[in-house]
PLY file of the C-alpha trace (Angstrom):
ply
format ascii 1.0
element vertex 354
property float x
property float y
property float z
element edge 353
property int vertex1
property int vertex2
end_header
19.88 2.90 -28.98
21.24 -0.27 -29.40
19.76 -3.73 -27.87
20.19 -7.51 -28.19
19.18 -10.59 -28.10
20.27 -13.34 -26.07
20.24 -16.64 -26.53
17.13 -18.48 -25.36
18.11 -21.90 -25.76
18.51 -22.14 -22.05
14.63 -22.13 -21.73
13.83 -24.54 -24.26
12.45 -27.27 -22.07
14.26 -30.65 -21.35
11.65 -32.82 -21.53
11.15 -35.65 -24.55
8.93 -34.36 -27.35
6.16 -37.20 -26.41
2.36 -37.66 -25.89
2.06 -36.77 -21.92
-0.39 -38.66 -20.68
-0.82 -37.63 -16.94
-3.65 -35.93 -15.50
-3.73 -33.44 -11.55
-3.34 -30.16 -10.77
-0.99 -27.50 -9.21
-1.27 -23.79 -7.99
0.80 -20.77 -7.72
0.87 -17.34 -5.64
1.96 -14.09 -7.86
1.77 -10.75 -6.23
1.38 -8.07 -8.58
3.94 -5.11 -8.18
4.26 -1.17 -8.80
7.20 0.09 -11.40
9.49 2.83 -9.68
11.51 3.24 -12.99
8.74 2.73 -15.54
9.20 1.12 -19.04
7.13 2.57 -21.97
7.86 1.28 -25.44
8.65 -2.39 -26.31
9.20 -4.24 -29.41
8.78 -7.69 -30.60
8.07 -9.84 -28.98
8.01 -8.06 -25.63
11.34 -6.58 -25.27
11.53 -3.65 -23.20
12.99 -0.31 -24.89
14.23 0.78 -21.72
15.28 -1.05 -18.33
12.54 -1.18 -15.50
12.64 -1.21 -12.00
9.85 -1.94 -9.39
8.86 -3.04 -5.87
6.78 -6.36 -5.72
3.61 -6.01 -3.60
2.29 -8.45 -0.64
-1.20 -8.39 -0.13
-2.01 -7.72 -3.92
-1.56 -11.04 -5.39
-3.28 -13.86 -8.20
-3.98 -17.46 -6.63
-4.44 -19.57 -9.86
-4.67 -23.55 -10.20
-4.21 -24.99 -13.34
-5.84 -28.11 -13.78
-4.65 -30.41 -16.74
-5.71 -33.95 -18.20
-5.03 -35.43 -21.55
-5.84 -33.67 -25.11
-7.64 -35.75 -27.33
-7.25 -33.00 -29.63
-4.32 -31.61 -31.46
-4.80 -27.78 -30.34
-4.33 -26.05 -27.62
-7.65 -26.63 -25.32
-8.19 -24.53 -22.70
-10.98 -22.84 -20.49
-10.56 -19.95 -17.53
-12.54 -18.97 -14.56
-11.75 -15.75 -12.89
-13.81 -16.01 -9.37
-15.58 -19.10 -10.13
-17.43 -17.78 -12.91
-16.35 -18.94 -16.62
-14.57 -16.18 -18.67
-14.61 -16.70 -22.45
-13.62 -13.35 -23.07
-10.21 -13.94 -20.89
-9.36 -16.97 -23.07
-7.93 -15.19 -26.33
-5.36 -13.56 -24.53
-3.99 -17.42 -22.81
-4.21 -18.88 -26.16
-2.24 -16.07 -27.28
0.46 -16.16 -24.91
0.39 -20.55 -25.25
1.43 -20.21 -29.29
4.13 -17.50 -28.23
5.78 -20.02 -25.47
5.12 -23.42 -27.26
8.55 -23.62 -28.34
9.48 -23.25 -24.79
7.03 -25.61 -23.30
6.38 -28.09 -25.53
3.23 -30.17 -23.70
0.74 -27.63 -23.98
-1.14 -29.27 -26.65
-0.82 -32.61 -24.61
-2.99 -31.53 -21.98
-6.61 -29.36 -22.03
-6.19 -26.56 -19.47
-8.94 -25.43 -16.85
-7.27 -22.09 -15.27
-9.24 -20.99 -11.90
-7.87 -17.85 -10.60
-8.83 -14.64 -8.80
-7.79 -12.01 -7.33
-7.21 -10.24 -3.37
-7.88 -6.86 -5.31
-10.79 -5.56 -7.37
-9.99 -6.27 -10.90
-9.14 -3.12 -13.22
-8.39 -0.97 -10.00
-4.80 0.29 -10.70
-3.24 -2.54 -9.56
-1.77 -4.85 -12.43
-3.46 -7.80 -12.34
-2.09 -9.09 -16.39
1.16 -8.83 -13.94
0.24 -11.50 -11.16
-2.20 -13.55 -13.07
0.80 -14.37 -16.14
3.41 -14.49 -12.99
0.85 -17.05 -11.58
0.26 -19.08 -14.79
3.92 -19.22 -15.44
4.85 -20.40 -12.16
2.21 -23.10 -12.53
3.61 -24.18 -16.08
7.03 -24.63 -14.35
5.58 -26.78 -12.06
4.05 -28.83 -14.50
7.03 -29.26 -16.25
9.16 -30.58 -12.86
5.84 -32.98 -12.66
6.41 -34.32 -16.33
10.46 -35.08 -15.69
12.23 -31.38 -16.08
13.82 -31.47 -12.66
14.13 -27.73 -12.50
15.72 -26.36 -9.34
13.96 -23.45 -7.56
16.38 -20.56 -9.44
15.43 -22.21 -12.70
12.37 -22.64 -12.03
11.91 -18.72 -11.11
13.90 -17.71 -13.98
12.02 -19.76 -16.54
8.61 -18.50 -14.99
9.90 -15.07 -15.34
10.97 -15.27 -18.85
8.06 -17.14 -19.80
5.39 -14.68 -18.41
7.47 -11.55 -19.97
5.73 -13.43 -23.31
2.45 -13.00 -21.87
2.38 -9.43 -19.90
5.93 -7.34 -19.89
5.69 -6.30 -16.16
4.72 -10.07 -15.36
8.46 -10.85 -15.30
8.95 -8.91 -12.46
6.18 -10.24 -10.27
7.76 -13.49 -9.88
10.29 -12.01 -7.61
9.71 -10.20 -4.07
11.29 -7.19 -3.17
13.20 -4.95 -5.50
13.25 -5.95 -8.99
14.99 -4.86 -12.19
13.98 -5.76 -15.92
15.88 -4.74 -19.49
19.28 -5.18 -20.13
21.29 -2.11 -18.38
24.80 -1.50 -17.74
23.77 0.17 -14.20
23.01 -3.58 -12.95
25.02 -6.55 -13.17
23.05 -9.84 -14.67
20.12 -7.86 -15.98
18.74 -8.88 -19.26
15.52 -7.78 -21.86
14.22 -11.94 -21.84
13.61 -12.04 -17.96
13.69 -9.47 -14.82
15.75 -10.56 -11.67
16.18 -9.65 -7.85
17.34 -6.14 -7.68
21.99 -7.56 -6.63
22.64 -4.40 -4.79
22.67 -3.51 -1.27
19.19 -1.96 0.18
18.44 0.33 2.83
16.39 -0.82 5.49
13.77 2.39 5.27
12.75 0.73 1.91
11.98 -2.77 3.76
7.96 -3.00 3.89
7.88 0.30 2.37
4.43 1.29 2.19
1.95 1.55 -1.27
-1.94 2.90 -0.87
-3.42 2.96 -3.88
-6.18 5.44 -4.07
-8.85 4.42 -6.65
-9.83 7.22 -8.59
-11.45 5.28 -10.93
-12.33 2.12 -11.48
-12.85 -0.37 -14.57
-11.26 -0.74 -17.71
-8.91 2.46 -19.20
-10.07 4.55 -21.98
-6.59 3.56 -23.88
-5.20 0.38 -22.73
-1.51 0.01 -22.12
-0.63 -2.65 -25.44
-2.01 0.09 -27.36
-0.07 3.20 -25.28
3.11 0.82 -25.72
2.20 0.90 -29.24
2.32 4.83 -29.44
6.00 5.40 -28.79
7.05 3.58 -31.90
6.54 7.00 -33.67
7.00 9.33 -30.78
9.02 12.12 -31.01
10.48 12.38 -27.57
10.64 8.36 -27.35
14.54 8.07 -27.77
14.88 10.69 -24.47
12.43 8.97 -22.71
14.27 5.71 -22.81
17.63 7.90 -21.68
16.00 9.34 -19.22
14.53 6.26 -17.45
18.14 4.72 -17.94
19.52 7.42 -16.22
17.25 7.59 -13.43
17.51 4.28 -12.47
21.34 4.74 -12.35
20.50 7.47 -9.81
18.34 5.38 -7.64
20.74 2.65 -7.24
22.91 4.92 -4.66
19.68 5.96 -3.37
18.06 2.89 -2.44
21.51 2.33 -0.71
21.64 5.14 1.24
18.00 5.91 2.18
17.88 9.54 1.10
13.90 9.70 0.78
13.92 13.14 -0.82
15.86 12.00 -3.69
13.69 8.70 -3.87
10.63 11.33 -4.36
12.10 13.22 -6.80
12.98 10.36 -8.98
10.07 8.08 -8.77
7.40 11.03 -8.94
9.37 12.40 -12.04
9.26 8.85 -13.88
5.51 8.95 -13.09
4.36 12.25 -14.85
7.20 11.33 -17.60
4.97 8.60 -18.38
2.12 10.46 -18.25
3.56 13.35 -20.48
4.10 10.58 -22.82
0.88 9.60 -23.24
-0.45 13.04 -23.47
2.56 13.94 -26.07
1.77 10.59 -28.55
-0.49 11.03 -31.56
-2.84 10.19 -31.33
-2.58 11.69 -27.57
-4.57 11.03 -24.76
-4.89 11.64 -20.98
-5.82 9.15 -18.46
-5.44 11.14 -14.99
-8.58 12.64 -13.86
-8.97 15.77 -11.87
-8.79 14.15 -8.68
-5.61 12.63 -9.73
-4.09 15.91 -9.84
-5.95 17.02 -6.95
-4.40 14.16 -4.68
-1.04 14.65 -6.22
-1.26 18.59 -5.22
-2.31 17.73 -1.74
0.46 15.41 -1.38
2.87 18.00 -2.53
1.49 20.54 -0.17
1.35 17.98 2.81
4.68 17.12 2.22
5.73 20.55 2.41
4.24 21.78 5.39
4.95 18.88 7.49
8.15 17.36 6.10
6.64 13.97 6.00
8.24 11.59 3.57
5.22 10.64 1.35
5.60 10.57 -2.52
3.52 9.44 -5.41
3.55 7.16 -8.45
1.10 6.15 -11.09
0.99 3.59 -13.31
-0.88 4.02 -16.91
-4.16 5.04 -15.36
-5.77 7.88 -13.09
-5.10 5.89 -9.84
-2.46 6.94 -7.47
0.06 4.90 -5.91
0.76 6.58 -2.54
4.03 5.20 -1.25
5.33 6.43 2.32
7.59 4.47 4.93
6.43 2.39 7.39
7.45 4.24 10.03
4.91 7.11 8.75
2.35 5.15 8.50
-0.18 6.57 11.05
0.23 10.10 10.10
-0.39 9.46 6.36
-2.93 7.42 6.94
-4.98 10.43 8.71
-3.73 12.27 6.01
-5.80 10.16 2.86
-8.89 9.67 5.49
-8.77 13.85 5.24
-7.47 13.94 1.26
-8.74 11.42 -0.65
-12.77 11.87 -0.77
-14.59 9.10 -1.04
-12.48 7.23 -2.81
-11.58 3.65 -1.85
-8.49 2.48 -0.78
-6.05 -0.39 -0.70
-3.39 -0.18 1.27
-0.23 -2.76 0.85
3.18 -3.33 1.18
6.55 -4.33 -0.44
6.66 -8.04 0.15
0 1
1 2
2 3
3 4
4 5
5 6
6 7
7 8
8 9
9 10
10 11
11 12
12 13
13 14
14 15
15 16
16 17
17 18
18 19
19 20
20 21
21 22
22 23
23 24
24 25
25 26
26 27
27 28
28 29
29 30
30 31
31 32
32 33
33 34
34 35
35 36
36 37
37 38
38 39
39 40
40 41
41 42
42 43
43 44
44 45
45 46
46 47
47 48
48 49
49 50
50 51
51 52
52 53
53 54
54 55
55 56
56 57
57 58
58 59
59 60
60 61
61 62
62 63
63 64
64 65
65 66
66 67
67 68
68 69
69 70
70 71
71 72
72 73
73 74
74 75
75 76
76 77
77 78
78 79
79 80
80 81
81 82
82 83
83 84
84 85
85 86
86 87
87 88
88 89
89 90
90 91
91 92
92 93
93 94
94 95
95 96
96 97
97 98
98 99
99 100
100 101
101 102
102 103
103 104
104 105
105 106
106 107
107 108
108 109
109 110
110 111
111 112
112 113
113 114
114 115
115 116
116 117
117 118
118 119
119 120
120 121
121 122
122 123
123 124
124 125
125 126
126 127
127 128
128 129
129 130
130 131
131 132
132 133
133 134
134 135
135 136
136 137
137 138
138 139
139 140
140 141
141 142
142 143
143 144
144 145
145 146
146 147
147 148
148 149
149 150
150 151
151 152
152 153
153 154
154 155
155 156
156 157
157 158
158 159
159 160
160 161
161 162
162 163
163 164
164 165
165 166
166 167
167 168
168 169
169 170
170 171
171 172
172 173
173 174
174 175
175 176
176 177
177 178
178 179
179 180
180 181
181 182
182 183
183 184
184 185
185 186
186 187
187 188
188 189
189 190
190 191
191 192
192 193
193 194
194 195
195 196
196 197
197 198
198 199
199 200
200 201
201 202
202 203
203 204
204 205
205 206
206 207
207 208
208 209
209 210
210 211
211 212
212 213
213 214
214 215
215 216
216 217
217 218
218 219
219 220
220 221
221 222
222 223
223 224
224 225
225 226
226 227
227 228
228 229
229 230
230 231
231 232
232 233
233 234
234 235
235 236
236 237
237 238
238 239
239 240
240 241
241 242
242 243
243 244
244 245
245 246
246 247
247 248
248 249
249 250
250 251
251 252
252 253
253 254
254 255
255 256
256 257
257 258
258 259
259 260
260 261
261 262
262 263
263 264
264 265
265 266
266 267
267 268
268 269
269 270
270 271
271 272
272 273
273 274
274 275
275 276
276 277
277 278
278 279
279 280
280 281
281 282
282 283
283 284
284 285
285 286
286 287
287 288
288 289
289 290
290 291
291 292
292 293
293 294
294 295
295 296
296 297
297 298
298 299
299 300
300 301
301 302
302 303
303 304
304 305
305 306
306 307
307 308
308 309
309 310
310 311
311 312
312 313
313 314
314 315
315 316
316 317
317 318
318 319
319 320
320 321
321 322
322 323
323 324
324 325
325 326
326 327
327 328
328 329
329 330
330 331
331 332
332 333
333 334
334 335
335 336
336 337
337 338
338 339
339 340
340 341
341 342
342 343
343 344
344 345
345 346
346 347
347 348
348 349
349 350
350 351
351 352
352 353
């Protein structure tokens, strides 16, 4: 397969290479969002081996404020607080992602950094949270950067959040966006690229407008593999090249699709990216499996529902044992009764496309 780069000069900030000296705050809203075409494999730094498409959530967002005063120091200084509560442990991964965008945002070591965020979802429950908190971050380094002189308009300011938290979580890029949303450079969409996702261009039916997502918590806390290290495992793989073709290829099927509104073929596609990824996982070496037996109990029961009362509701799952339930609005009452009968005691969050 053969990728690109593309020139990145375009995010290299404006601003004079000087000693910022201002001091305030500013805050930022990032829903998190739910791949329908998944990407599994990446290389340095963060470039997607395949393209990616997925529907940005509503309800499941970050709210982060970034407070900032001047650096006496000539590192990057920074502390964060998830729920009020100090997190040391979070603070590797920021300074991480600050050395990987310095060249692109250049007062980072002017300023120490307080970052207070949290969540409207539990943390480690299936939903991506590294997705809305870097979206969130990003958009408030933007922000900062209009504040110090950039004069960034609202595209550029999207786009250069979106590229900039691709450096910190992959699926980050697409959370900056609502809606439909399409990452990795593809010939199937016009103006996508590997540095930065953008609005899905193409015409949408309206069954897919506040298309429903229930995410059933099978189980909660951190994975047993964690997704750097899954991404990790397909460098070797020896079904990664068909993987890639196959995600590329469905996600030139779905483009009709999500024009037309044919649900069953929406099913088929989505729920056969989701056990792709799964079969990837349990096909790696070392391999691994991170569905549970309720997964595939829910999944089953969905299947049979489906069946017996023609009711459009289909699955997806990210890279954990939690299942994404995703229905139309218009069906919402009847699947509803459904999980209250299907899904145990398991808890719940029910959302949106936004």
């Amino acid at each position: 397969m053969i990728r690109y780069f593309e020139n990145m000069d375009e995010f290299k900030s404006k601003l004079n290479h000087k000693k910022f000296e201002e001091q305030g705050s500013v805050s930022a809203v990032c829903p998190s969002n739910i791949a329908l075409i998944k990407y599994w494999g990446k290389r340095e730094i963060q470039i997607p081996m395949n393209p990616s498409l997925s529907f940005t959530l509503n309800k499941s967002r970050t709210e982060t404020e970034l407070k900032f005063k001047p650096n006496p120091t000539n590192d990057f200084s920074l502390k964060v607080f998830f729920e009020g509560n100090h997190q040391p442990d979070f603070e590797p991964k920021i300074y991480s992602f600050f050395k990987r965008i310095e060249d692109f945002v250049p007062f980072l070591k002017d300023f120490e950094f307080e970052i207070h965020t949290s969540n409207t979802f539990p943390h480690s429950s299936g939903i991506a949270s590294s997705a809305s908190g870097m979206g969130a971050l990003a958009l408030c380094l933007t922000e900062i950067e209009n504040l110090l002189g950039a004069d960034l308009n609202a595209d550029q300011k999207l786009k250069k959040a979106s590229f900039l938290a691709r450096l910190g979580s992959g699926s980050a890029c697409r959370s900056v966006y609502p809606g439909v949303t399409v990452w990795g450079k593809t010939d199937s969409v016009s103006g996508s690229s590997d540095l930065y996702a953008i609005p899905y261009p193409y015409k949408i039916h309206p069954i897919f407008k506040n298309f429903r997502d229930t995410v059933v918590l099978i189980e909660e806390g951190q994975k047993s593999v964690s997704s750097t290290a899954g991404h990790d495992l397909m460098n070797d793989h020896p079904y990664a090249e068909k993987r890639f073709e196959s995600a590329e290829e469905n996600l030139k099927k779905l483009i009709p699709v999500l024009k037309n509104g044919d649900l069953e073929t929406f099913g088929t596609i989505v729920e056969h990216e989701a056990l792709s990824l799964h079969a990837m996982m349990m096909t790696s070496h070392p391999y691994y499996i991170l569905m549970k037996p309720d997964t595939m109990k829910l999944i089953e029961n969905i299947w049979t529902f489906r069946k017996q009362t023609s009711v459009p509701v289909f699955f997806t799952l990210d890279a954990g044992a939690n299942v994404h339930v995703l229905f139309p609005e218009n069906q919402s009452e009847k699947v509803s009764q459904f999980l209250k009968e299907k899904a145990g005691n398991h808890k719940m969050i029910e959302d949106f496309t936004g």
